[in-house]
C-alpha positions, 0 to 999 in steps of 0.5 A: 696075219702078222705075227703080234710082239712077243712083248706084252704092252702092259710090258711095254707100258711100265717102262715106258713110264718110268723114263721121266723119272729115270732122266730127272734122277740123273740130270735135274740140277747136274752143271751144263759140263754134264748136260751140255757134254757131247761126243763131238760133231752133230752129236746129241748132249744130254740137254738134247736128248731131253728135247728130242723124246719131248719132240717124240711125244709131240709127233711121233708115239701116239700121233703116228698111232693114231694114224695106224688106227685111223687111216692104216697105210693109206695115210703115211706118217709125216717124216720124222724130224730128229734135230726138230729139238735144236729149233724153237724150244732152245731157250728152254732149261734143262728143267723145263724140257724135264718137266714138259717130258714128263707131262707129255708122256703121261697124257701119252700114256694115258691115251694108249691105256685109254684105247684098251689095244686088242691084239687085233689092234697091234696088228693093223699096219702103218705106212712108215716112209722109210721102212714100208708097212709096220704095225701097231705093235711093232710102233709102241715096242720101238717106242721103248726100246727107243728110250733106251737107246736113248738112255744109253746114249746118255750114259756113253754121251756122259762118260765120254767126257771123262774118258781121259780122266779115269787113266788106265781103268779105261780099259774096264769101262765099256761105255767108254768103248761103245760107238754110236748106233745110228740114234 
């Protein structure tokens, strides 16, 4: 049998969230110099990391779930999409991809509490296209540690455009030292 998360889900569940309310503290009102700020290239900007946990909530958490529960490995989840928030919802404001985040996530939670997940549940296994087999639990614990990658890509996205501003205290700010991490 497959060794459970060392993380609970009610764990799990209460940072989950509080992520909405942590994105709409920070962005709700900031000028597009803030939110439109990228690190350069294909990078996300902090308007883009909104529609890609909105694009998240759409496909990925609790339909790929869904698919565990329902079908195991025999159905492998659809390949994920993470540029999926570029088309389509562009002509959103930050606002409304602030809000539809919020919504989405709370009928998603609300669905995961609602299925009562026993620990045989977080068990049972899933057909991921690159990585091979995974579980239930594995899925709903990368989807927090996802929104803290997320988190901290927003902070690092941010600081780096003012990263030649702050003078010699660059040397303090660890954030602006961090490179990406793959998101």
């Amino acid at each position: 049998m497959p060794e459970l998360p060392a993380v609970a889900l009610d764990d799990v569940i209460v940072l989950l969230e509080r992520t909405p309310a942590t994105l709409d503290a920070l962005l709700r009102g900031l000028p597009s110099a803030w939110t439109g700020a990228r690190e350069g290239g294909e990078t996300f900007s902090p308007f883009d990391i909104v529609g890609h946990l909105v694009h998240g909530e759409q496909t990925d958490w609790i339909p790929r779930a869904r698919i565990i529960r329902e079908h195991g490995v025999s159905k492998p989840f659809e390949r994920y999409d993470r540029f999926a928030q570029q088309r389509g919802v562009a002509r959103q404001s930050l606002d409304e991809r602030l809000d539809e985040f919020a919504r989405w996530r709370a009928a998603n939670l609300e669905t995961l509490r609602g299925w009562a997940l026993s620990p045989a549940d977080l068990a049972l296994r899933g057909q991921h296209p690159e990585l091979g087999e995974v579980t239930l639990g594995q899925l709903l614990v990368t989807w927090a540690a996802h929104d803290l990658t997320h988190l901290h890509q927003l902070a690092r996205v941010m600081a780096h455009r003012v990263r030649n501003d702050v003078g010699p205290w660059q040397r303090y700010l660890g954030v602006l030292h961090c490179a990406g991490h793959g998101e």
